[in-house]
C-alpha positions as CSV (number, residue, x, y, z in Angstrom):
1,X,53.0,47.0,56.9
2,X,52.8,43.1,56.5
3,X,49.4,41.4,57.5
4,X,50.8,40.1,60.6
5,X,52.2,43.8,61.5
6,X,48.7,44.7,61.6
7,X,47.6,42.3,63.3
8,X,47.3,39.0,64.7
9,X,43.7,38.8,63.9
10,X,42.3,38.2,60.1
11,X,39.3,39.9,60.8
12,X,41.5,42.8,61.8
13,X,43.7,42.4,58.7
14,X,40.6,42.3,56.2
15,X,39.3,45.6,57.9
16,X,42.4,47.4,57.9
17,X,42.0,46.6,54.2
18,X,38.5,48.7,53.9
19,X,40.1,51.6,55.8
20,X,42.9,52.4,53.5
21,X,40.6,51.5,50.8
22,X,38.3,54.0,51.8
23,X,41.1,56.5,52.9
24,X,40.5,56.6,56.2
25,X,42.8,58.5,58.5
26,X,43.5,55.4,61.1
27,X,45.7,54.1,64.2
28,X,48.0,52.0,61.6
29,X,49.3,54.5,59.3
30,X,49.4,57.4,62.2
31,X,51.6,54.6,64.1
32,X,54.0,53.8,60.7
33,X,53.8,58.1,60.1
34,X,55.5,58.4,63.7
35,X,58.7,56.3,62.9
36,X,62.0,57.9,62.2
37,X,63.3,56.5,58.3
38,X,61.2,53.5,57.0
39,X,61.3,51.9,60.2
40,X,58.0,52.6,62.4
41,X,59.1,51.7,65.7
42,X,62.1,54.2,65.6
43,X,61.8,57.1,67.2
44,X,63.7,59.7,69.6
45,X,66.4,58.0,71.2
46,X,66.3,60.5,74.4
47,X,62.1,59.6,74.6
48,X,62.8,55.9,74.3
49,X,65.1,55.9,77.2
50,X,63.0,58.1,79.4
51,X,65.8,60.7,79.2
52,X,63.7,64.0,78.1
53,X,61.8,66.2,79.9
54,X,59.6,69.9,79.1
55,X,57.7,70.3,82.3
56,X,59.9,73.7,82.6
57,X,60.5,77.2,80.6
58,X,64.1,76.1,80.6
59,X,63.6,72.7,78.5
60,X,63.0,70.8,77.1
61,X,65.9,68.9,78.2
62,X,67.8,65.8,77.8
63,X,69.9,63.8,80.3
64,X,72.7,61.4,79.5
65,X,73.8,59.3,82.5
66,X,77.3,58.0,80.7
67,X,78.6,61.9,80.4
68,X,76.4,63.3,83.5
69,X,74.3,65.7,81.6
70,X,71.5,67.0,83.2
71,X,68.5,68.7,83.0
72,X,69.2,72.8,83.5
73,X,67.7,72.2,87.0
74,X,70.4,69.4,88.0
75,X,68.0,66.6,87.5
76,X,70.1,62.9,86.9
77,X,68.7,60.6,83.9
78,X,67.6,58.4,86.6
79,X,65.2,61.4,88.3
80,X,64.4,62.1,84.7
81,X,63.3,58.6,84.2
82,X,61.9,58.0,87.4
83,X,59.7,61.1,87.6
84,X,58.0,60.8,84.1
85,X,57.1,57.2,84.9
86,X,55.4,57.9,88.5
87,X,53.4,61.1,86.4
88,X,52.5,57.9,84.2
89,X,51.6,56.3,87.5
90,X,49.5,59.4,88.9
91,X,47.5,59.2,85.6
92,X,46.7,55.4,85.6
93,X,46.0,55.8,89.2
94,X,43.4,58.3,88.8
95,X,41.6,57.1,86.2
96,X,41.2,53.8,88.3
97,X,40.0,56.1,90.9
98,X,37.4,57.0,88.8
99,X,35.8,54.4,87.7
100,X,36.1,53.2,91.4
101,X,34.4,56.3,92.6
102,X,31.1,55.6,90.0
103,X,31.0,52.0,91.0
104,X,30.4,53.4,95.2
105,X,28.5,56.4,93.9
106,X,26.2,53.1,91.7
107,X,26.2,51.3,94.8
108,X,25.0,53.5,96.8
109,X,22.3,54.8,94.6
110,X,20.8,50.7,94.1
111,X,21.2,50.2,98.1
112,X,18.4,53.0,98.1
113,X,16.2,52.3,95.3
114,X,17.1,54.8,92.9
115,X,18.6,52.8,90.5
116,X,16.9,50.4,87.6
117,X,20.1,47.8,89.6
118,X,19.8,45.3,92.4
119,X,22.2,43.8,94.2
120,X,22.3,40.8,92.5
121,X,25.2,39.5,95.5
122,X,24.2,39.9,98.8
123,X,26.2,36.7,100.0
124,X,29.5,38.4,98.1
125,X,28.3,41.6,100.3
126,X,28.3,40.1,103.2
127,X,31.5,38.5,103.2
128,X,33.2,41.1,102.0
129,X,31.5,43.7,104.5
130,X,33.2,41.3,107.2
131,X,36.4,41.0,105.6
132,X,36.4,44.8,106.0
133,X,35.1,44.7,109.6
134,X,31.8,46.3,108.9
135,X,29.0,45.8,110.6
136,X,26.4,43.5,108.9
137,X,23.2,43.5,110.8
138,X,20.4,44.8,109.2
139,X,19.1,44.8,105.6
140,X,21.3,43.9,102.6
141,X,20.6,47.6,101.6
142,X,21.7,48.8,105.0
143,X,25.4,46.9,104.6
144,X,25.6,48.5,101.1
145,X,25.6,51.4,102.6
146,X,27.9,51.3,105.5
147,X,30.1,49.5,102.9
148,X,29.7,52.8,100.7
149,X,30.7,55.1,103.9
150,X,33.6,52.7,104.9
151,X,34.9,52.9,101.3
152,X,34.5,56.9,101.0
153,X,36.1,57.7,104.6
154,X,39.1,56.0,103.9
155,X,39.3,56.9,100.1
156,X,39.7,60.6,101.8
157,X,42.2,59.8,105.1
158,X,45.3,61.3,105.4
159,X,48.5,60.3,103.8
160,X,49.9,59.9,107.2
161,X,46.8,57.6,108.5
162,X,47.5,53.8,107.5
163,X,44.3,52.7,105.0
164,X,41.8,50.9,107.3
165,X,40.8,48.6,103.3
166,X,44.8,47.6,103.1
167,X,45.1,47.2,106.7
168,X,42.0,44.6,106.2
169,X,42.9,43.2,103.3
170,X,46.6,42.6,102.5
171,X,48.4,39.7,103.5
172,X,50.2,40.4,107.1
173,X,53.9,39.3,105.5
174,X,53.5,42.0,102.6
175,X,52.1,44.8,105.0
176,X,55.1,44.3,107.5
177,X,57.5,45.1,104.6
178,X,55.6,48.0,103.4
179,X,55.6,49.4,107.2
180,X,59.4,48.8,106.4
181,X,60.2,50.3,103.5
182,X,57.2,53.6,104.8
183,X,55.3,52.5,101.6
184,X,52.4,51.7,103.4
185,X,49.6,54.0,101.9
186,X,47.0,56.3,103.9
187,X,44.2,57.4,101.6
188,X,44.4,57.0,97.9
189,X,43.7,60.9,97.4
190,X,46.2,61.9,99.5
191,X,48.7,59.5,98.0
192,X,47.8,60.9,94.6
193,X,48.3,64.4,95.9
194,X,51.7,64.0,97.5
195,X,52.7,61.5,94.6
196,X,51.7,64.4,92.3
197,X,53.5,67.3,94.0
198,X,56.5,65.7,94.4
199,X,57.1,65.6,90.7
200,X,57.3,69.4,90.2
201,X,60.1,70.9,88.9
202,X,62.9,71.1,92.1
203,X,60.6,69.1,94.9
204,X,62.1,65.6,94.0
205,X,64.5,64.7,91.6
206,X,66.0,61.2,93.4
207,X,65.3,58.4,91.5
208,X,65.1,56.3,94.7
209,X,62.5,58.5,96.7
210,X,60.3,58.8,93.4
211,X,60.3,54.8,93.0
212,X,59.1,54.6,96.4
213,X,56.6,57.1,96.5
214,X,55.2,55.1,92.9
215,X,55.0,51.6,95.0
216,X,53.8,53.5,97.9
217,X,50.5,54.9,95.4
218,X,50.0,51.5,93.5
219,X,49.5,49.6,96.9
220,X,46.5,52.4,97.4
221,X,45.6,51.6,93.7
222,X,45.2,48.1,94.2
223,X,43.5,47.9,97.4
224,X,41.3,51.1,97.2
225,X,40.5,51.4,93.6
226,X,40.4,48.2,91.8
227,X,39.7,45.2,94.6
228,X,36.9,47.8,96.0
229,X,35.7,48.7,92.5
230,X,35.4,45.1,91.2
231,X,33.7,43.7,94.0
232,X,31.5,46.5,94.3
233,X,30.9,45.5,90.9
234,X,30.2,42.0,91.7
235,X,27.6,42.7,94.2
236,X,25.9,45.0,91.8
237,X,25.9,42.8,88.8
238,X,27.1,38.9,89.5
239,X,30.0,37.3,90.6
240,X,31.7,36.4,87.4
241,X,31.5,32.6,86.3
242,X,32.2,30.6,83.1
243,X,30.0,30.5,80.5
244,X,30.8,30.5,76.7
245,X,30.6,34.4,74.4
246,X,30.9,35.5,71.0
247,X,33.8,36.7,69.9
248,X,35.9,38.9,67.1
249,X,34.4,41.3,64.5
250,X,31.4,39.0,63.0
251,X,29.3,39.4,66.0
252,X,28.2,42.9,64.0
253,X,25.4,41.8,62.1
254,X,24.1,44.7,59.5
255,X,20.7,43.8,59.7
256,X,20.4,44.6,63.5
257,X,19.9,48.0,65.3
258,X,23.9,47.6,66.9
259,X,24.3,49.7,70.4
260,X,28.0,49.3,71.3
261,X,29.0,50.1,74.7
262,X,32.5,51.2,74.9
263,X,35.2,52.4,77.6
264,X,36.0,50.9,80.6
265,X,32.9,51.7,82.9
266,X,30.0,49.0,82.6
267,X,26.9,50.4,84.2
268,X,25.3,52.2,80.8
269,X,26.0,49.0,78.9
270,X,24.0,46.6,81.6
271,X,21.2,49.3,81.6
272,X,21.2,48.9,77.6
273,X,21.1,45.3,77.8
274,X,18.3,45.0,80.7
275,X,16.4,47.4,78.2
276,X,16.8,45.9,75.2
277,X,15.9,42.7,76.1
278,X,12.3,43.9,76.6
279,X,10.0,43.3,73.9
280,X,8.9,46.5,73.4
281,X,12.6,47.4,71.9
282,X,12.6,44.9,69.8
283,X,9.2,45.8,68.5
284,X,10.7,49.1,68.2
285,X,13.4,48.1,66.0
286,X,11.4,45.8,63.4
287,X,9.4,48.7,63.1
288,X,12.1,50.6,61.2
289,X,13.1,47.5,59.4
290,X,15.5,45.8,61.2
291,X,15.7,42.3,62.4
292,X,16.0,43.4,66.2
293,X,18.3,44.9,68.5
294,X,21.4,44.1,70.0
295,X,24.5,45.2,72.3
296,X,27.4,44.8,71.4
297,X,30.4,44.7,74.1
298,X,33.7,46.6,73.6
299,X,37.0,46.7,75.1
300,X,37.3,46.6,78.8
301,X,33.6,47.8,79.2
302,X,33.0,44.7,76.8
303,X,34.9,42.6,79.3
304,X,33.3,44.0,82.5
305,X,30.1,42.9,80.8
306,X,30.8,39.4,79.3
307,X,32.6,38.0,82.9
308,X,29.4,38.7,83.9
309,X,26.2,38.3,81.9
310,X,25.5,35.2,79.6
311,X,25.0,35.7,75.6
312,X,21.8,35.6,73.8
313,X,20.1,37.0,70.9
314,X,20.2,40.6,72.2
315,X,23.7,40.6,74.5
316,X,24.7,39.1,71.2
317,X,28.9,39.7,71.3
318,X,32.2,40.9,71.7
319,X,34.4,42.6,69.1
320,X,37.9,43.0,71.1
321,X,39.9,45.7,72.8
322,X,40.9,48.9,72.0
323,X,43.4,48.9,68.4
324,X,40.0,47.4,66.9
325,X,37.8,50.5,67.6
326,X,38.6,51.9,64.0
327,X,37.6,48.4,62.1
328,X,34.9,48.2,64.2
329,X,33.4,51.3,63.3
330,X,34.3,50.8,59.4
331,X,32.1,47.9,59.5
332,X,29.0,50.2,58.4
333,X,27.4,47.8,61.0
334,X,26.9,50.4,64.1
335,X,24.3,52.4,64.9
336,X,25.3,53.8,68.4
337,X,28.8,54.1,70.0
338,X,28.5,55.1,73.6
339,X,31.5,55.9,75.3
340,X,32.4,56.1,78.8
341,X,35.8,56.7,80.6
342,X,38.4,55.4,78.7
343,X,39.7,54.0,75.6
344,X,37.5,56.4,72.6
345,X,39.8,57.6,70.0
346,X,39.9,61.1,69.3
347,X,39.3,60.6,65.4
348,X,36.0,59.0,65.9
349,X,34.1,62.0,64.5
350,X,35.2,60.8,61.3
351,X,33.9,57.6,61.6
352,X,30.6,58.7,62.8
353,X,30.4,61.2,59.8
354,X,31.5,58.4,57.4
355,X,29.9,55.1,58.5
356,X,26.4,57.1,59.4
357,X,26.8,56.4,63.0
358,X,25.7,58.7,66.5
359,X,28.7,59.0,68.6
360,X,28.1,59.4,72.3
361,X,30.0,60.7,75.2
362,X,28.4,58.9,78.6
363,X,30.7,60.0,80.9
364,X,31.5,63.2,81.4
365,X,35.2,62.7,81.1
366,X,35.0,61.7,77.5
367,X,34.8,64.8,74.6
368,X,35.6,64.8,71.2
369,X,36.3,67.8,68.8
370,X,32.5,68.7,66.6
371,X,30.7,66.2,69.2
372,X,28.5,68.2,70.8
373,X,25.8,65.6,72.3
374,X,26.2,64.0,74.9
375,X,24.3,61.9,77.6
376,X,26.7,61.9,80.8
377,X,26.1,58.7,83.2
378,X,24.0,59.7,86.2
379,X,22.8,56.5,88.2
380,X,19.7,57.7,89.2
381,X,18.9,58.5,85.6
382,X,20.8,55.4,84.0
383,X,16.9,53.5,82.7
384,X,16.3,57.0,81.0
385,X,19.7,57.6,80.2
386,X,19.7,54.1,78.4
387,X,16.2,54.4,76.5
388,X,16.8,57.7,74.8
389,X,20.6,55.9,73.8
390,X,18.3,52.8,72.4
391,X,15.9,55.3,70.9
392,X,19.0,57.1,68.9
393,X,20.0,54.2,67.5
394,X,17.2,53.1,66.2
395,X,16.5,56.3,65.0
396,X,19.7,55.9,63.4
397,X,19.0,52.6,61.6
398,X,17.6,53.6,57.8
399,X,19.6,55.9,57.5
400,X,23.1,53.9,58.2
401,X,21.3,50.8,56.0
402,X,20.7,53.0,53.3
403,X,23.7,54.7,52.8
404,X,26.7,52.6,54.2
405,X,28.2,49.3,52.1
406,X,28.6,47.1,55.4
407,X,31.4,44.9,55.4
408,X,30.4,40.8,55.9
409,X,32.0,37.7,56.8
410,X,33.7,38.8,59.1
411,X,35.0,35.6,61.4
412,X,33.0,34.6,64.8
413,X,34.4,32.8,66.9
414,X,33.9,31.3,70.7
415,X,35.6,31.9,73.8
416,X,35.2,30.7,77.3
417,X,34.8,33.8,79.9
418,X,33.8,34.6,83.2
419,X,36.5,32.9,85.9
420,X,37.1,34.7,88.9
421,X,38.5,33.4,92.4
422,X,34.8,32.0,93.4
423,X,34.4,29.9,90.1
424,X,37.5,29.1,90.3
425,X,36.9,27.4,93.6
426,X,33.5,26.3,92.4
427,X,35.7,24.3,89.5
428,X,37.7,22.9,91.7
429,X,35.3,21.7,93.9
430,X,35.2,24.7,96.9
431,X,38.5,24.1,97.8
432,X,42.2,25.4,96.7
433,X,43.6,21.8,96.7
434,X,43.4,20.5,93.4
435,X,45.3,22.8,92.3
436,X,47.8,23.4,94.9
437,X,48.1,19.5,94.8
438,X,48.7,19.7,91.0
439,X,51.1,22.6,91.0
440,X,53.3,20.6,94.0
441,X,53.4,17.2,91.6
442,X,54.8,19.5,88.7
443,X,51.4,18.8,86.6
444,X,51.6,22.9,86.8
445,X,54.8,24.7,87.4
446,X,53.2,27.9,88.0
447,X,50.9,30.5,87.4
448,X,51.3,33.5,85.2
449,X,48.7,36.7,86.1
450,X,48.4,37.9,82.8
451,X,47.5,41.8,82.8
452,X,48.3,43.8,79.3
453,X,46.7,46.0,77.1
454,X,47.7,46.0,73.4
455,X,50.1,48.0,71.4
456,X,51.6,48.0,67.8
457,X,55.2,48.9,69.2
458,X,57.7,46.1,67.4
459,X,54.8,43.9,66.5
460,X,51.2,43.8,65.1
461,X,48.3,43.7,67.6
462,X,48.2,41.2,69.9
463,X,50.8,39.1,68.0
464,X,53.4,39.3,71.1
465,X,50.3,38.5,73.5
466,X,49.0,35.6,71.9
467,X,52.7,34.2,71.2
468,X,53.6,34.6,75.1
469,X,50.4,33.0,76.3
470,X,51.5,30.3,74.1
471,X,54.9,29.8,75.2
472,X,53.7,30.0,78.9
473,X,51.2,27.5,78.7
474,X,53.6,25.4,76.4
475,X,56.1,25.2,80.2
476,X,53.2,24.1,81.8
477,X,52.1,27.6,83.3
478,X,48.0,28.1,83.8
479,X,47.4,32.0,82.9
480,X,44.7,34.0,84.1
481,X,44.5,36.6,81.8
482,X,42.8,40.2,82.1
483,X,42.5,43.6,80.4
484,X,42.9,44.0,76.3
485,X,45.1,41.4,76.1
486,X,42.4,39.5,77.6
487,X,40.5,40.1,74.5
488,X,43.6,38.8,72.5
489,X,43.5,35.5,73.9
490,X,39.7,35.1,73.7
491,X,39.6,36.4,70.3
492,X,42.8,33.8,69.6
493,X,41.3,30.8,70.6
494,X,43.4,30.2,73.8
495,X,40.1,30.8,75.7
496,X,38.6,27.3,74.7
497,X,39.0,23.6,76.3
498,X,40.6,23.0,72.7
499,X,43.3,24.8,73.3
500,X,44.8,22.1,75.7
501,X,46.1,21.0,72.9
502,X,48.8,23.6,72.5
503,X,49.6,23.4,76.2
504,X,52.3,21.2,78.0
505,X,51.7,17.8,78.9
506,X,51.0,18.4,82.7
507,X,48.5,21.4,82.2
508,X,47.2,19.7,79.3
509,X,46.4,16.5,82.0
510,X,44.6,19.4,84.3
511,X,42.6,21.0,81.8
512,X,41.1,17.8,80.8
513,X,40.6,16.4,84.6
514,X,38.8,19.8,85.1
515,X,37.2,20.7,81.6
516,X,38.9,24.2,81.7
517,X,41.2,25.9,78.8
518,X,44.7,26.7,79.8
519,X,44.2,30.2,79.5
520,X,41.5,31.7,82.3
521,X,39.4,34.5,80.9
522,X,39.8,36.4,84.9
523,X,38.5,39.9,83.4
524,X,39.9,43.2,82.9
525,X,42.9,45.6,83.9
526,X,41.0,46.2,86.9
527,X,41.0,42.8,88.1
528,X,44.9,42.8,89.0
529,X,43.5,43.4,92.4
530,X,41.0,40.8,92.4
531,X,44.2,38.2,91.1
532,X,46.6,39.6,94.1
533,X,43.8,38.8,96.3
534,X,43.7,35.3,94.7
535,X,47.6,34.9,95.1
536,X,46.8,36.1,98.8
537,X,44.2,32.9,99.5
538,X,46.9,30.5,97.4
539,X,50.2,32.0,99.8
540,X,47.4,31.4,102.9
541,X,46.4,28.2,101.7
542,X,50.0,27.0,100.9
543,X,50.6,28.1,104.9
544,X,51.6,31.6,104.6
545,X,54.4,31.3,102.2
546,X,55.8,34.5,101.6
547,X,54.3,36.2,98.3
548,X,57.8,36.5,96.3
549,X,58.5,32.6,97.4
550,X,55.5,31.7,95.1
551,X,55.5,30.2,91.6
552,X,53.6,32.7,90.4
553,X,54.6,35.9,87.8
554,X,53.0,38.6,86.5
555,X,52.9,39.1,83.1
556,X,52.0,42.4,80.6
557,X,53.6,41.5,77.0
558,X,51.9,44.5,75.6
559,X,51.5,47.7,78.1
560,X,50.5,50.9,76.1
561,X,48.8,53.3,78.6
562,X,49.4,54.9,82.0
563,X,47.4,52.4,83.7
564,X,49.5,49.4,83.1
565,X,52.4,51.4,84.3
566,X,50.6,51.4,87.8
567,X,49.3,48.0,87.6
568,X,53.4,46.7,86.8
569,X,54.4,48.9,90.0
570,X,51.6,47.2,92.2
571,X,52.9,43.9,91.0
572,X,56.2,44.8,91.8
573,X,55.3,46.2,95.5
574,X,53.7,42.6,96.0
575,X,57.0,41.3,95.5
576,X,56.1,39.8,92.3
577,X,58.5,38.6,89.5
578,X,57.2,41.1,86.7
579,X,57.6,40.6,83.1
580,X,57.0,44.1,80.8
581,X,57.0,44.4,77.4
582,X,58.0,46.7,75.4
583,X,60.6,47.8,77.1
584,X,60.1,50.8,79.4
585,X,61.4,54.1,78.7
586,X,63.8,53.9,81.5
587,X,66.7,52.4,79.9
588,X,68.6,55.8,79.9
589,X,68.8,55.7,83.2
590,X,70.8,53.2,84.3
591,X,70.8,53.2,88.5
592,X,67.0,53.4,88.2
593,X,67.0,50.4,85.7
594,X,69.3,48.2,88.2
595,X,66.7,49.2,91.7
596,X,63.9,47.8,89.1
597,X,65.9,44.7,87.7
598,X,68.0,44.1,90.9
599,X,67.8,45.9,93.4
600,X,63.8,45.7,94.4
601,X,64.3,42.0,95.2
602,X,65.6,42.7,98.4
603,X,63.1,45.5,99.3
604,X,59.5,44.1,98.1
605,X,60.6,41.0,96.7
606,X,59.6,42.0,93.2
607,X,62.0,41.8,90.2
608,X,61.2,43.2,86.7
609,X,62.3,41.9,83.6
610,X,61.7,43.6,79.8
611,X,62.5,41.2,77.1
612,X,61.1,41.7,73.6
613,X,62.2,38.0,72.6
614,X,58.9,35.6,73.4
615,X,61.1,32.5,74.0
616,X,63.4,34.0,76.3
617,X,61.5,35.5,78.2
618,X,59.2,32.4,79.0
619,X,62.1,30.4,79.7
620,X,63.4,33.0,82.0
621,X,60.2,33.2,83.7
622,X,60.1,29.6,83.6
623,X,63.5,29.2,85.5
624,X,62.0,32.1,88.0
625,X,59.3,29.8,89.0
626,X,61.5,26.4,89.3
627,X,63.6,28.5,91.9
628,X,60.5,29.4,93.7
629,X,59.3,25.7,93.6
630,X,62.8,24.3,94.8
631,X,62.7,26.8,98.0
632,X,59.0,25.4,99.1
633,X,60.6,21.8,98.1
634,X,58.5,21.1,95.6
């Protein structure tokens, strides 16, 4: 592969470099190994299009809509298509449920003392315990915990009893057409339980029902797992606000005891950082020779982390998201890799065993093959949990110095992070209208929500990201952008005030006025509920305009896991304008492709659109958002 089929990233490129050098089995030769011929992103024509399917003895089959071959059951293409993508859906789902579930259970355990947390929010508690209609006399702690109890009950209501948290907090034009269309969710277990039985073999094979059922679950999603889980979050550990953080692979410094928190989950890493800040760690650590200690953020537990807590000598960096975890551990720079839910490659026993490093599962969802140590996250235990991690590494120390050639030089770079909807308002000076006035005088034309992960189908990492953001911000579009391919753009450059420069005149005039990039740093995949909420107070602000009637877009130039599938379908249910790329495996199913790319706009509002060319597909979104601006006459 070419550099820049690697990567978009040098540092990335010079790694990559070390790993085939060294032999290593890694994520860029597996991906070419997978392609059919010399070309990589080839593959199964039926698997592409979504047309295949083994869930049965009698497959596995494949479907083609043109000559109306089915599955031995009778299934269409478009069933086919449809059902694989809400399974895709049930997973994401879950595993936002999850994390959701730990943040309450964290909560919960602070609000009575147990943890070595505060709540470091009360004011965010409060408001958002009234926004939910819970009662707020009492202590702070008291409110936690009917917010905890409030959050449970209706995690577990029926599917046939509306959720009380969507009820409260979608906008009223959004939740009339859900009542509509009978998408409107009950509990978010429920809806994963009847989302997942429907897609056994002969329960529902209509394209049109499954669809539904999919919107019906990411509405759950948004409103029970990730607006709940990150504010939850925010009370726990600080409303996120902007502050400058290392970034790219040079924050690993070989002389340093290196703890890297990894995954998606944030709690072990802030106990590691509240830890190792104490003297007595870093007296620890000189004592076996190194310069200090120092935590290291990763991927979305990274981001969860640097929104949130300034940079210093100890909460030293951040590497990038997930297609980095090989390079990062080739480094010979880390001592401990802790992972929690999410995002740890199965290969990283080799890494361990060849870079001298202690690989740790923290959550008892993770498990890898020979690992057979592990320290599972329990918040009552999280100060002891995180010591005897800090101890490991240390531990760990000579021994990786001695025997491991680390690699140097590696780049550093800056980026600014931690906006969310209250800094944002803080920038603007606690009020919406500076930039509702500068999107009505054209300075911006719109606003792009930009939630992706980062994949090496049909270009290098992050090289389709970084080039979108570009071209968005180029038409005068302000992106907020979240999840690994937040990490793309921060690690890019496109997180800085100096990147005005590459934007279009207008939101070049408003980044200066306000001293902001054009690119937001808003967080991770998780946050696409805190940004709906956003475009909620925006459509409110602007006089209740109707969420599709915005000139806002969603944007996800690089899914690769099951969670952006759900995170595409909640976009769509909002009755957003949705841009995907690569292109779904749907595109054997032609009826199902037309409800996504046509149809939907007269159900939710929400349109999607799959367009591998950069240019294009800004240009379409672009003409998306004049419409929008032309029906509110602006």
């Amino acid at each position: 592969m070419e550099k820049n089929r690697l990567s978009y990233h040098e540092s990335v490129q010079k790694m990559v470099e070390r790993l085939k050098r060294d032999g290593m089995n890694n994520l860029w030769d597996r991906y070419e190994s997978q392609g059919l011929g010399k070309d990589p992103d080839k593959r199964c024509p039926f698997c592409m299009q979504g047309v295949r399917c083994d869930l049965c003895s009698n497959g596995p089959c494949r479907a083609d809509a043109e000559k109306n071959k089915r599955g031995v059951c009778g299934i269409s293409a478009d069933g086919m298509a449809m059902r694989m993508m809400l399974l895709r859906n049930i997973l994401g789902t879950t595993t936002y449920q999850y994390h959701t579930k730990e943040t309450i259970r964290t909560l919960r355990a602070t609000a009575l003392g147990k943890t070595p947390f505060t709540i470091k929010e009360p004011e965010k508690l409060i408001n958002f315990a009234k926004r939910l209609g819970i009662d707020t006399s009492g202590s702070i702690e008291d409110v936690a915990l009917r917010l905890c109890d409030f959050a449970e009950k209706d995690f577990n209501r029926p599917a046939y009893e509306p959720s009380e948290i969507v009820s409260r907090l979608a906008p009223k034009d959004r939740q009339e057409v859900w009542k509509k269309l009978d998408i409107f969710p009950g509990g978010i277990y429920a809806e994963m339980l009847r989302a997942n039985a429907s897609c056994l073999t002969n329960v529902d094979g209509y394209y049109v029902s499954l669809a539904l059922k999919a919107l019906r679950l990411s509405i759950a999603m948004g409103y029970q797992s990730q607006i709940i889980n990150e504010y939850c979050q925010d009370v726990l550990f600080g409303v996120p606000r902007p502050h400058k953080m290392r970034v790219d692979l040079g924050v690993l410094d070989p002389d340093y005891v290196n703890v890297l928190p990894n995954g998606h989950e944030p709690f072990v890493g802030f106990a590691l950082v509240q830890l190792a800040r104490k003297d007595e760690w870093q007296k620890k650590a000189k004592a076996v020779g190194a310069k200090g200690i120092r935590v290291i953020a990763c991927i979305e537990t990274g981001q969860e982390m640097i929104q949130r807590w300034e940079m210093d000598d100890v909460f030293y960096g951040f590497t990038g998201n997930w297609i980095v975890q090989e390079a990062v551990l080739a480094t010979g720079c880390v001592d401990l890799f802790a992972c929690d839910m999410n995002c740890s490659l199965p290969l990283d026993p080799e890494y361990a065993k060849k870079y001298q490093f202690k690989l740790i599962p923290v959550s008892d969802l993770v498990a890898f093959e020979g690992i057979d140590e592990r320290i599972s996250y329990v918040p009552e235990e999280a100060e002891k949990q995180a010591a005897k991690l800090l101890e490991m590494a240390i531990e760990n120390f000579p021994k990786r110095r001695k025997s491991v050639e680390p690699v140097k030089g590696l780049r550093v770079g800056e980026a600014v992070v931690g906006f969310s909807t209250e800094s944002i308002l803080d920038a603007l000076g606690g009020t919406l209208d500076p930039l509702l006035n500068a999107i009505k005088d054209g300075s911006i034309k719109g606003v792009a929500g930009f939630v992706s992960c980062t994949s090496l189908r049909d270009n290098g990492q992050d090289v389709h990201s970084v080039k979108m953001a570009k071209e968005l911000i180029k038409r005068d579009i302000l992106v907020l952008s979240m999840g690994c391919g937040n990490a793309a753009l921060q690690v890019a450059g496109l997180c800085l005030p100096e990147a005005k420069d590459l934007a279009g005149p207008g939101l070049k005039k408003v980044c200066e006025a306000l001293s902001i990039p054009p690119v937001l740093s808003y967080g991770t995949c998780t946050d696409t509920g805190r940004c709906m909420d956003l475009v909620a107070a925006v459509s409110s602000a602007l006089g209740e305009v109707p969420i599709p009637d915005l000139p806002v877009v969603a944007v996800a130039p690089e899914y690769m896991e099951q969670k952006a599938t759900i995170d595409a379908i909640f976009a769509l249910a909002f009755g957003l304008y949705t841009y995907v790329n690569p292109v779904l495996p749907v595109t054997g199913a032609p009826n199902l492709v037309k409800l996504l790319t046509e149809d939907l706009k007269d159900l939710t509002g929400g349109l999607l659109n799959m367009n591998p060319n950069a240019e294009e597909a800004a240009d379409q979104i672009l003409e998306h958002i004049e419409k929008n601006r032309q029906k509110l006459g602006i």
